[in-house]
C-alpha positions in Angstrom: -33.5 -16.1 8.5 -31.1 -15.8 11.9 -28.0 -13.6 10.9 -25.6 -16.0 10.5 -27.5 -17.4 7.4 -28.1 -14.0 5.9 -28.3 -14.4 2.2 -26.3 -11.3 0.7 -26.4 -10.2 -3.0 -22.5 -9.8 -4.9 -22.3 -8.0 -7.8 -25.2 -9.0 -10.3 -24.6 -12.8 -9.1 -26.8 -15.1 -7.2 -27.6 -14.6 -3.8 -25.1 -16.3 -1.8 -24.7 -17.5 2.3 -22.6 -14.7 4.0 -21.4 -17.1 6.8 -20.1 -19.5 4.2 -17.6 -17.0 3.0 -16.2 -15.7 6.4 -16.6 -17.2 10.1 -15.2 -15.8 12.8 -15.0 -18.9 15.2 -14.5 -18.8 19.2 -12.6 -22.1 20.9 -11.2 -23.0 23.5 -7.3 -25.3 23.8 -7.3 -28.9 25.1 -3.3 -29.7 23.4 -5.1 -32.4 21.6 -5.4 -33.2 18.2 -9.2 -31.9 16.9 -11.3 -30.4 14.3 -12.2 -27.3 14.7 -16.1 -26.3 12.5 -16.3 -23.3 10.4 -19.2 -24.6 8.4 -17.3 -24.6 5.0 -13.8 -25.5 4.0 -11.6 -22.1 4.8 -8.5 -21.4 2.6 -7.3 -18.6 4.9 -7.3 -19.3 8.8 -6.0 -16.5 10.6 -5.8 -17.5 14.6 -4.9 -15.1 17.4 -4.6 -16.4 21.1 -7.2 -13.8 23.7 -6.3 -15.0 27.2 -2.9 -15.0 26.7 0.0 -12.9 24.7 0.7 -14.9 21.4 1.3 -14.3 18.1 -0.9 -14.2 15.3 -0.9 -16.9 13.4 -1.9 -17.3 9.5 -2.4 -20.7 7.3 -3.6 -20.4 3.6 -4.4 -23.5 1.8 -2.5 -22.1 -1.4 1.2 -22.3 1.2 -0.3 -25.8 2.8 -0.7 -26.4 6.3 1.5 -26.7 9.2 3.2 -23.7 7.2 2.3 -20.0 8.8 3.2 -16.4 8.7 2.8 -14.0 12.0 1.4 -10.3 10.9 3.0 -9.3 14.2 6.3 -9.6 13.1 8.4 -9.7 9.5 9.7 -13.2 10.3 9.1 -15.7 7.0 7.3 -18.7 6.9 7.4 -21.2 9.6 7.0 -24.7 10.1 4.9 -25.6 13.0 4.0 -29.3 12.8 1.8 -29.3 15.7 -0.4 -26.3 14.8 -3.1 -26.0 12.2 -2.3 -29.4 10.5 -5.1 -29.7 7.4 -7.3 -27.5 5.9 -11.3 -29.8 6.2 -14.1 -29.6 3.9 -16.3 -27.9 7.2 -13.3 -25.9 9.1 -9.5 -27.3 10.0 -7.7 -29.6 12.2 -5.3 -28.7 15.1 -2.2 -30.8 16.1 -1.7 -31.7 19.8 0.0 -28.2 20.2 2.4 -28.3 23.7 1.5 -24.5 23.9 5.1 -23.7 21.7 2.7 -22.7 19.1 -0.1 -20.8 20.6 -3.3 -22.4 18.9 -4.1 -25.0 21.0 -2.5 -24.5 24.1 -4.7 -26.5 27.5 -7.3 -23.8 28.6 -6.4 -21.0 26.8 -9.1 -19.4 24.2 -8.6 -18.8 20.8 -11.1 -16.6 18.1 -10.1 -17.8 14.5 -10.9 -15.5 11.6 -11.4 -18.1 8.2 -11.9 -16.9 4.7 -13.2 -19.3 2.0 -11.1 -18.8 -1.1 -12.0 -20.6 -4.2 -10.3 -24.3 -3.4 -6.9 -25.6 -5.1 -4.9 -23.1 -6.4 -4.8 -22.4 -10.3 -2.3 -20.9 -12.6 -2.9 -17.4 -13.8 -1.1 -16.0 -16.7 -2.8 -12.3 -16.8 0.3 -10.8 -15.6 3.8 -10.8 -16.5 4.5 -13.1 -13.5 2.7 -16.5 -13.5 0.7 -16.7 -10.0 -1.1 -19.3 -8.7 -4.6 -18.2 -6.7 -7.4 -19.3 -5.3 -10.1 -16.8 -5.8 -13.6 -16.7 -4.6 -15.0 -13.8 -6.8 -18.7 -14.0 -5.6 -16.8 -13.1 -1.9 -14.2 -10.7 -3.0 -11.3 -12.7 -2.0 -8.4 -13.8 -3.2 -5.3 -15.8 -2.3 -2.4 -15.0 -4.9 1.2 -16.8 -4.9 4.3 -15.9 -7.0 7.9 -15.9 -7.6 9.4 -12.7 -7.1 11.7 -10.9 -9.8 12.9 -7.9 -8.0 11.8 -5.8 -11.6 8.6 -3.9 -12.3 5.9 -6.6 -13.3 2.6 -7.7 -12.8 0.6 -10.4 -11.0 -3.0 -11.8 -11.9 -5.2 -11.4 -9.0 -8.5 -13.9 -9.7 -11.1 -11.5 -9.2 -13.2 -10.0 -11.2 -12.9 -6.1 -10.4 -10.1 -4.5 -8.9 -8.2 -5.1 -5.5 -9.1 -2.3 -3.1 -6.7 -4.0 -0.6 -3.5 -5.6 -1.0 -1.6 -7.5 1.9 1.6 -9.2 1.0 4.3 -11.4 2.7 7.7 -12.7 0.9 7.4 -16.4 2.7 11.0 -17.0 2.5 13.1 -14.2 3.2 12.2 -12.0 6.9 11.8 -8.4 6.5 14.6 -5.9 6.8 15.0 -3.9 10.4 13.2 -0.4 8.6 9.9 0.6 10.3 8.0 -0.9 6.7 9.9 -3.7 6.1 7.7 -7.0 6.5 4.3 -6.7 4.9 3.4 -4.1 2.9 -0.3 -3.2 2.2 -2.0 -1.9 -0.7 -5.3 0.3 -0.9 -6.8 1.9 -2.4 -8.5 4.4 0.3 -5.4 5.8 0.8 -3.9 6.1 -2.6 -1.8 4.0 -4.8 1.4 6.2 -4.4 1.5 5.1 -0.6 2.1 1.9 1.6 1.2 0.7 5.4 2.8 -2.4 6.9 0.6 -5.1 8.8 3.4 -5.5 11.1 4.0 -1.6 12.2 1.8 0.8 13.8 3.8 3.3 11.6 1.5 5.9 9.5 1.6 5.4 5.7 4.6 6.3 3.4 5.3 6.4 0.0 5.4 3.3 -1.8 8.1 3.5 -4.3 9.9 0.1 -5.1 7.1 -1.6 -3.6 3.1 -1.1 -4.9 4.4 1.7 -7.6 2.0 4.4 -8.4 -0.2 2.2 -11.4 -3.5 1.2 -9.8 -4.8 -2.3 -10.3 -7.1 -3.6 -13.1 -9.3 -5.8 -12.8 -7.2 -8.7 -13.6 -3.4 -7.6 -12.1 -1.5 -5.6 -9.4 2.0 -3.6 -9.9 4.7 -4.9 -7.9 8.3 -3.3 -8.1 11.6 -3.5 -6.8 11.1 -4.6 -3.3 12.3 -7.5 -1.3 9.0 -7.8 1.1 6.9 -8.5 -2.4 9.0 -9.1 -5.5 12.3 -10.2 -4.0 14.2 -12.2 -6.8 13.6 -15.8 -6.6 11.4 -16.0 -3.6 8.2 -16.8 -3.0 5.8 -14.3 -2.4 1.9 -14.6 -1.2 -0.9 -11.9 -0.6 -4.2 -12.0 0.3 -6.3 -9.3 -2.1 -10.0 -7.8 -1.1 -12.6 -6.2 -3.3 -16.0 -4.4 -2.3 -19.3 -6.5 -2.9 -22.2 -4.4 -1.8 -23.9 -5.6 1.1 -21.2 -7.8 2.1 -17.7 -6.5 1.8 -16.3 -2.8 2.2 -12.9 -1.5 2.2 -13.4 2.1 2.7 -12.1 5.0 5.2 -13.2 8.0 7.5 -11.9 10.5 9.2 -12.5 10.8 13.2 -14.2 13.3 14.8 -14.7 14.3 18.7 -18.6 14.8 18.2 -20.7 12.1 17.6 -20.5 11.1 14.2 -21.4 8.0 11.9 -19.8 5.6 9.2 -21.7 4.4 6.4 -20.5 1.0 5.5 -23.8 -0.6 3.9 -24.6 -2.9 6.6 -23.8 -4.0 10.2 -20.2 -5.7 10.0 -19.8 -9.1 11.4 -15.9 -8.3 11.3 -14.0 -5.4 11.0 -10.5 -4.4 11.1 -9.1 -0.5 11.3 -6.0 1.1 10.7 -5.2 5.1 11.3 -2.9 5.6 8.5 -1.6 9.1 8.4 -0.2 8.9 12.5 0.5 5.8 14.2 -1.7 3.6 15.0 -2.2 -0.3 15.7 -4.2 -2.6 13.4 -7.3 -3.0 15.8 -10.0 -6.2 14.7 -12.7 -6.5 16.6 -15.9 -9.4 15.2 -19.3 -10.5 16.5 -18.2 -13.9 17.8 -16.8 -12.0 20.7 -19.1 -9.3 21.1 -22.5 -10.7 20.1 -24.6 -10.0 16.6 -27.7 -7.6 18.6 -27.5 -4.2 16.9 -26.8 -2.0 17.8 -23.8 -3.2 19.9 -21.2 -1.8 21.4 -17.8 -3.3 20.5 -15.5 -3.8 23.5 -13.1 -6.8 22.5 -10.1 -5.7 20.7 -6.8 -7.8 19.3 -4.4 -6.2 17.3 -2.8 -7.8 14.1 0.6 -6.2 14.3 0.7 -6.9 18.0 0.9 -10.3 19.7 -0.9 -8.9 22.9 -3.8 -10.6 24.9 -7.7 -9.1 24.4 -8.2 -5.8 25.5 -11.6 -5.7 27.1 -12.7 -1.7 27.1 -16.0 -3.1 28.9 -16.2 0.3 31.6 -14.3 2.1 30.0 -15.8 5.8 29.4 -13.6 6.4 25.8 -15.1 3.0 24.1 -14.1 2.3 20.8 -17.6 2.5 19.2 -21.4 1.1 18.6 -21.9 -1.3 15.3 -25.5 -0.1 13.6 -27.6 -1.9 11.1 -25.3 0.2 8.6 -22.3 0.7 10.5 -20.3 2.6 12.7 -21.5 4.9 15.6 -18.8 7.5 17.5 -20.2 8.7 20.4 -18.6 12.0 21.6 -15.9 10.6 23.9 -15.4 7.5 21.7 -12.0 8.5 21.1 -9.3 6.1 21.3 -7.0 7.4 19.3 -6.3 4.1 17.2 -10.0 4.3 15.5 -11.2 7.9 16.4 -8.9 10.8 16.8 -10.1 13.8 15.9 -9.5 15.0 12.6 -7.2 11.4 11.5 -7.9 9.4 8.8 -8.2 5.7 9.1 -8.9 2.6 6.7 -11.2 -0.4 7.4 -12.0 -3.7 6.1 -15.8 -4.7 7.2 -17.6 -7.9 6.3 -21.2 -8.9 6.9 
């Protein structure tokens, strides 16, 4: 069985497809309306532009297409009528896109990252807020949407075990101009007392008035007095992650200048690193762009709070590091600083 049809066991459930959960999918732009094939029907279809500088640009079934948020910047939701314009039972369609949204602009290429989430949204009344999600539990994934109240409550999350990562966007209302205004993240790696921001490179800070310091259950989150995920009367959407061994890991290390390894479980299809206690940008990196042989060594970086062109680190003596058949791989001199500085701590989210 090639690796893109590796069957994964979740948590004491039926073995299921890894690739149709998560695709990361390579095109190129022709600024004509097309399908674009993912294999399954994605709720979550997170685009960023590699030849060119361009936003990131994130759709979720639960918000409807042509809406989208950018984790590059606090702005709220936009309607771009030309962009992503339907969500498809094997992938999504594109508008005609004149290049003034950055998805499907003539010649340039494109990698879009799509997460299967569990269909239409439902209502969930676990929580003191009513949400509407989409959750696929067997993948660890969730896509939650509520009306803020500006007051300490909680929201029902879909999955079956705990969140382990929390990213957030108010859709309506932009983020302030502070350095974590925008899109606060939850994790759990790093303590439920403190908060990152998608948008900033900024290290973590405390997370009073946004996350709170009670750690999610199994069936809700904590949200508090904050206008970036419980502003009153606006709606609010976050995308929530949970381990499932041998497919999904959110986890962290610390960075050394000797060779040293990360044990994730498996080699990650996609992964996505944050340093969170000194600044550092949110680097992704996938095997759609750097091939599935392992080991590998990754060289093609985008950055989700950054709306920068591919960085290609092909030559380049530092590196960022080698994917394993369990992992990561640091050689010593593998140290850029944004996923191996010597003695920093960073978070990641890997899938299979």
């Amino acid at each position: 069985m090639g690796l893109g049809k590796k069957k994964i066991l979740s948590q004491g459930s039926s073995a299921f497809v890894a690739a149709d959960n998560f695709a990361p999918t390579l095109y190129t732009g022709n600024a004509t309306a097309r399908s674009i094939s993912t294999g399954f029907a994605p709720d979550l279809v997170w685009i960023k532009a590699r030849n060119f500088a361009s936003s990131n640009a994130l759709y979720n079934s639960v918000s409807t297409a042509p809406y989208y948020l950018s984790s590059n910047t606090s702005s709220a939701e936009l309607n771009a009528t030309t962009s992503l314009t339907s969500f498809d039972s094997n992938g999504f369609s594109l508008g005609d896109d004149s290049g003034l949204w950055g998805v499907n602009a003539s010649g340039k290429t494109y990698v879009a990252w799509c997460w299967k989430g569990g269909g239409a949204a439902s209502s969930n009344t676990n929580g003191t807020i009513t949400s509407s999600v989409s959750a696929n539990v067997a993948a660890g994934f969730s896509i939650v949407k509520w009306v803020g109240t500006y007051a300490n409550a909680t929201v029902g999350h879909g999955l079956s075990s705990a969140p382990e990562l929390i990213i957030a966007k108010n859709l309506d209302t932009a983020g302030g101009s502070g350095t974590y205004d925008g899109w606060p993240v939850y994790a759990s790696a790093i303590g439920n007392d403190q908060v990152v921001t998608l948008n900033s490179s900024a290290e973590k800070t405390s997370s009073s008035g946004t996350w709170g310091s009670t750690t999610p259950t199994s069936t809700v989150f904590t949200v508090q007095d904050n206008n970036d995920n419980n502003k009153s009367g606006d709606n609010i959407i976050a995308y929530c992650f949970t381990s499932i061994t041998g497919y999904q890991k959110i986890g962290s290390y610390t960075g050394s200048s000797l060779e040293h390894s990360v044990n994730i479980g498996f080699a990650p299809r996609f992964i996505m690193i944050k340093k969170y206690d000194g600044s550092g940008s949110w680097r992704m990196y996938d095997s759609a762009r750097d091939g599935t042989s392992v080991p590998r060594r990754v060289n093609h970086n985008l950055q989700a709070n950054e709306a920068s062109a591919e960085y290609d680190s092909t030559g380049d003596s530092a590196g960022y590091f080698h994917i394993t058949s369990t992992g990561l791989l640091f050689y010593t001199g593998n140290t850029n600083p944004d996923v191996n500085s010597n003695g920093s701590n960073y978070l990641y989210l890997a899938i299979a």
